[in-house]
C-alpha positions as CSV (number, residue, x, y, z in Angstrom):
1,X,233.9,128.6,1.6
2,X,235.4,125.3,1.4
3,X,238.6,124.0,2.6
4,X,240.3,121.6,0.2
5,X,243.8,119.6,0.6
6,X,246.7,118.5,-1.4
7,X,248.3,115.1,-0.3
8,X,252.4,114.8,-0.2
9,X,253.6,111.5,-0.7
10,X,256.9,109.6,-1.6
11,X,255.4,106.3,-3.2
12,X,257.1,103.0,-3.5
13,X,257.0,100.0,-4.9
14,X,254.5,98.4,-2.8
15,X,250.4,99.3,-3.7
16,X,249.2,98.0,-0.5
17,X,251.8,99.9,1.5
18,X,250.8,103.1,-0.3
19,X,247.2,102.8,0.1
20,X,247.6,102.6,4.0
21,X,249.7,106.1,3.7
22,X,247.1,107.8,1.4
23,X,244.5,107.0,3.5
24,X,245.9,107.8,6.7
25,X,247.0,111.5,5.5
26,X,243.5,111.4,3.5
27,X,241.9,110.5,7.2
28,X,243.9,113.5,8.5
29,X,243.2,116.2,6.0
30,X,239.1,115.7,6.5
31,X,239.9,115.4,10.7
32,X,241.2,119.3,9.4
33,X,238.1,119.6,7.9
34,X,238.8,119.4,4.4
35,X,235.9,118.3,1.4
36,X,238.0,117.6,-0.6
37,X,241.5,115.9,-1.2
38,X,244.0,115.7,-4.1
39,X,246.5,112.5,-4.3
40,X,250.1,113.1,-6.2
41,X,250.7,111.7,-9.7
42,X,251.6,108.1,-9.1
43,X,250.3,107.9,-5.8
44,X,249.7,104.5,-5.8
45,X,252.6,103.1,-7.4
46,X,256.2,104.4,-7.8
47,X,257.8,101.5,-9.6
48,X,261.4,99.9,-9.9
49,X,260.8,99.4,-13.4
50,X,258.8,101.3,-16.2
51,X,257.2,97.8,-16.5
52,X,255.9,97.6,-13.0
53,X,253.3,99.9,-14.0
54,X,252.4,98.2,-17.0
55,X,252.1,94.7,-14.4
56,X,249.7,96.8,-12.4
57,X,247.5,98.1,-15.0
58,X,243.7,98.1,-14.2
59,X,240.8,98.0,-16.5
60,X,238.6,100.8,-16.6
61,X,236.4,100.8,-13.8
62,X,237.6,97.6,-12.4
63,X,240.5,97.0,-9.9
64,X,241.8,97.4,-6.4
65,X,243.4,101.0,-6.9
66,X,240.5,102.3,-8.1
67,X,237.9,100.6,-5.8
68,X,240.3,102.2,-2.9
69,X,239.7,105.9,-4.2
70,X,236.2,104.8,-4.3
71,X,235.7,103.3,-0.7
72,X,237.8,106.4,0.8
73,X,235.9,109.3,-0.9
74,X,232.5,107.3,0.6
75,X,234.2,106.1,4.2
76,X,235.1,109.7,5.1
77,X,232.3,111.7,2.9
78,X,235.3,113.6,0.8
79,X,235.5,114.4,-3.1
80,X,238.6,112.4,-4.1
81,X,240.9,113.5,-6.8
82,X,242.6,110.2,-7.6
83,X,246.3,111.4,-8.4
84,X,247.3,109.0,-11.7
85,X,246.8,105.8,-11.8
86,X,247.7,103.2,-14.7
87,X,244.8,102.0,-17.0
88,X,244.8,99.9,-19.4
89,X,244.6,101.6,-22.9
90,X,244.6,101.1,-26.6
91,X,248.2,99.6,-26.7
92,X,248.8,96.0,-24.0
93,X,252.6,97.6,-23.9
94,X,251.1,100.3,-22.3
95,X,248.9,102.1,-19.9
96,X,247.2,105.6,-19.4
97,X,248.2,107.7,-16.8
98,X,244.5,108.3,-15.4
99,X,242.9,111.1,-13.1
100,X,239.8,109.9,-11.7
101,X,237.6,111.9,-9.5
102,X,235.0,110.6,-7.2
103,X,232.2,112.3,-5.6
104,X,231.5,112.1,-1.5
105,X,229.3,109.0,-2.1
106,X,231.9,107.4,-3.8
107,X,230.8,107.8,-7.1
108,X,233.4,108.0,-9.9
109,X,232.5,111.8,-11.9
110,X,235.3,112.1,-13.7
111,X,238.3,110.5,-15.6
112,X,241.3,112.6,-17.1
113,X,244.1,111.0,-18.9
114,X,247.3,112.7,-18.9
115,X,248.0,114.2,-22.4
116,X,251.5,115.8,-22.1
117,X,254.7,112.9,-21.8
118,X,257.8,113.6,-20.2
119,X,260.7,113.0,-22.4
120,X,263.3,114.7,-21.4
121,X,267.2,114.3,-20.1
122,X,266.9,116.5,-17.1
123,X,269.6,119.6,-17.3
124,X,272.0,119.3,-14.2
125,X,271.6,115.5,-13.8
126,X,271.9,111.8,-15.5
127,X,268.0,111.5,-15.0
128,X,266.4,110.3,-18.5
129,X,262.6,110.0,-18.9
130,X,260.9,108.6,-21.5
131,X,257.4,108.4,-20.2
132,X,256.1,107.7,-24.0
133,X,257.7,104.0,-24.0
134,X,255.1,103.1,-21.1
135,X,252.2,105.6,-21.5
136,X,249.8,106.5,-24.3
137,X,248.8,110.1,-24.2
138,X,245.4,111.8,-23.7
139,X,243.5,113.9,-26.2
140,X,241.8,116.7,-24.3
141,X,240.9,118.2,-21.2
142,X,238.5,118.2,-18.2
143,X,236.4,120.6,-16.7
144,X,233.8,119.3,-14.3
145,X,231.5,121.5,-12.0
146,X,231.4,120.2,-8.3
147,X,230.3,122.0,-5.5
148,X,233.6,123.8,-4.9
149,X,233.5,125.4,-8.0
150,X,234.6,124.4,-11.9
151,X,238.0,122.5,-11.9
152,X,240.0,121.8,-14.1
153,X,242.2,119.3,-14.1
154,X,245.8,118.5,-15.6
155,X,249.2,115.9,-14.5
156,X,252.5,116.9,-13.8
157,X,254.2,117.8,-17.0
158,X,251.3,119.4,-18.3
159,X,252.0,122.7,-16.3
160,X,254.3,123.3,-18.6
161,X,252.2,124.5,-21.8
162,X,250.1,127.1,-20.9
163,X,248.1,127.2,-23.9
164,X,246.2,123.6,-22.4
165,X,244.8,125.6,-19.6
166,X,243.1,129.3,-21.3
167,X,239.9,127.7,-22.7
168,X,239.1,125.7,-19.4
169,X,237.1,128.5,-17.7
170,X,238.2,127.0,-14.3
171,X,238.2,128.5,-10.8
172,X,240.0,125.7,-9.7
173,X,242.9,123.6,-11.5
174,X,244.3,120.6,-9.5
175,X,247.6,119.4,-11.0
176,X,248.8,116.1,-9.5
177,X,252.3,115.3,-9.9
178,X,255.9,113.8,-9.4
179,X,258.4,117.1,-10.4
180,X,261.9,116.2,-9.9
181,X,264.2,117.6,-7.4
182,X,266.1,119.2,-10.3
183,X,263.1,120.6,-12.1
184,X,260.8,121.4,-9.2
185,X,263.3,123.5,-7.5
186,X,264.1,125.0,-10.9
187,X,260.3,125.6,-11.9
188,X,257.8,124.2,-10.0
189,X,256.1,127.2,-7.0
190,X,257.1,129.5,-10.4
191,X,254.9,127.7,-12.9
192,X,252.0,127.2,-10.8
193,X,251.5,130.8,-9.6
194,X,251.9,131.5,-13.2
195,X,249.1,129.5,-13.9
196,X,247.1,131.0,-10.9
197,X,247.5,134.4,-11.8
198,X,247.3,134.1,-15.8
199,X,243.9,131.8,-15.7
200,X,242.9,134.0,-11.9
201,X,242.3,130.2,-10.8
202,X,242.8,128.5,-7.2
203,X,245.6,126.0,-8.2
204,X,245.8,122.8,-5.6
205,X,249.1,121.0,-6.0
206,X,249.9,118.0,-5.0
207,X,253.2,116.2,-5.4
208,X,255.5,113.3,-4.6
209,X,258.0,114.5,-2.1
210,X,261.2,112.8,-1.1
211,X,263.5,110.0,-2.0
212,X,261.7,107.2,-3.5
213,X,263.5,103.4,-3.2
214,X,263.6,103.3,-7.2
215,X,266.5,105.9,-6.3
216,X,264.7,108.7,-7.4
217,X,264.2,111.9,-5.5
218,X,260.9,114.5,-5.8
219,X,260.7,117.9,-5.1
220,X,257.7,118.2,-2.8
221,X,256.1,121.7,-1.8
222,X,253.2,120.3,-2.2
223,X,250.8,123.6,-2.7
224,X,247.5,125.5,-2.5
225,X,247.7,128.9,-4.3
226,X,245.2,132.1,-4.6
227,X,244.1,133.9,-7.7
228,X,246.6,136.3,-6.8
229,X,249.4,134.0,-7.0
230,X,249.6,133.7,-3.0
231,X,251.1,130.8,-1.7
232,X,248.2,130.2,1.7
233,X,249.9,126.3,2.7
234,X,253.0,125.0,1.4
235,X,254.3,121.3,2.8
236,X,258.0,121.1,1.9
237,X,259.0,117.4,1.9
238,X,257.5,113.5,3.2
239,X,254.4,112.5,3.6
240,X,251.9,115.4,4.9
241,X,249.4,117.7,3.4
242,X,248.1,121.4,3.2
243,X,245.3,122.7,2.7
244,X,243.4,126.0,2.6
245,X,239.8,127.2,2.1
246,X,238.3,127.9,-1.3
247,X,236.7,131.8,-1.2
248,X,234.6,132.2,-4.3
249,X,233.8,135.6,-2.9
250,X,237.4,136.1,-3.2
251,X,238.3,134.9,-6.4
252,X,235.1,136.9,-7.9
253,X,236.3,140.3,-6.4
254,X,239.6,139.1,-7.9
255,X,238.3,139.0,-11.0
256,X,236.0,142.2,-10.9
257,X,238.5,144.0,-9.7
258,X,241.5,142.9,-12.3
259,X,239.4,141.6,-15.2
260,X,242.4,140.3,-17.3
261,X,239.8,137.2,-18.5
262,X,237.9,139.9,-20.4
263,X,240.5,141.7,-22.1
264,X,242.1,138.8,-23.9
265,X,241.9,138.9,-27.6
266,X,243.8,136.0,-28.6
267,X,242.5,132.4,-28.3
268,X,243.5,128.9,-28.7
269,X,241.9,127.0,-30.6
């Protein structure tokens, strides 16, 4: 088994500020004996302005954001899932809202870019999003085999479409994200167990949680989930983490037991 952590943050304006906090709680989760942490979506940078993330853009492979993730997955010997961080894309009005994953040397493995955008006037609330004027969507998914087992990996709004997640043949999905208070209190512990129990997948969630100084306000609960849809750690709101082990024992006697995998017979494409 291996015990793995989701990082809660509530992100502001300031990079270098944030970068202090993530490490400290990343410092804390391996002290608890985690190998590996998640960040939240936008764990770096939770801007005034749609612009400010645009200003901070990195290029692929090149910056101070993502020579951080590097130096803390190597410093403390911990697979780093990056949260989202903005990189430069196709269009110079614009970024990508990248995963990246890095190894326990420090090596980068992976890169994700988030393919779903949320545009949406939130129900209940004034809140308007329109992450497509400031972001360029993805075109696929990620799988990668690590030692903890396959993951998968998706962002925040994401969650919301099942259909991205049947193919992946994860044991594993880590979602990074920001859900708003509206929203996540609406949706968010119901639509990850849903996706733990339909995919009979470990699900690691980390999110933004609290009231952020661009006025707005996450939902937190920051997760870790079963492939039974048991929430095992749950940190409610501000800066913390949970974290739980990862039983591949578990999760095959899960699937033995109730295999639901097997019996599908429709697919996406």
């Amino acid at each position: 088994m291996s015990r793995c952590a989701a990082i809660q943050m509530a992100s502001s304006p300031n990079i270098s500020a944030n970068l202090l906090e993530a490490e400290k709680l990343i410092a804390e989760a391996v002290k608890a004996g985690a190998k590996l942490v998640a960040l939240p979506e936008n764990f770096a940078l939770m801007g005034d302005h749609e612009r400010d993330k645009i200003d901070a853009k990195e290029v692929d492979g090149s910056g101070p954001i993502q020579t951080f993730l590097a130096s803390v997955a190597k410093k403390y010997a911990v697979w780093v899932v990056g949260g989202t961080i903005p990189i430069a894309g196709d269009d110079s009005n614009k970024v990508r809202a990248a995963c990246l994953v890095y190894n326990d040397r420090g090596e980068r493995v992976a890169r994700y870019d988030k393919v779903h955008l949320f545009d949406v006037n939130v129900p209940g609330s004034d809140e308007v999003y329109r992450e497509s004027d400031s972001i360029e969507p993805g075109s696929g998914s990620l799988v990668i085999d690590t030692p903890f087992g396959r993951i998968g990996i998706a962002v925040c709004y994401d969650l919301r479409f099942p259909e991205f997640f049947r193919n992946m043949g994860m044991e594993i999905l880590i979602i990074p994200s920001a859900f708003t208070a509206e929203t996540g209190a609406a949706h968010w512990e119901l639509l990850l167990r849903a996706r733990a129990v339909e995919n009979l997948c470990y699900v690691i969630a980390p999110n933004q949680g609290g009231f952020h100084l661009n006025g707005r306000k996450t939902f937190g609960h920051s997760m870790v989930i079963d492939p039974w849809g048991v929430v095992l750690d749950c940190y409610k709101t501000g800066g913390g983490f949970v974290s739980a082990e990862i039983d591949k024992e578990r999760l095959e006697k899960v699937r033995s037991a109730f295999p639901a995998l097997n019996h599908r017979r429709f697919f996406c494409e």
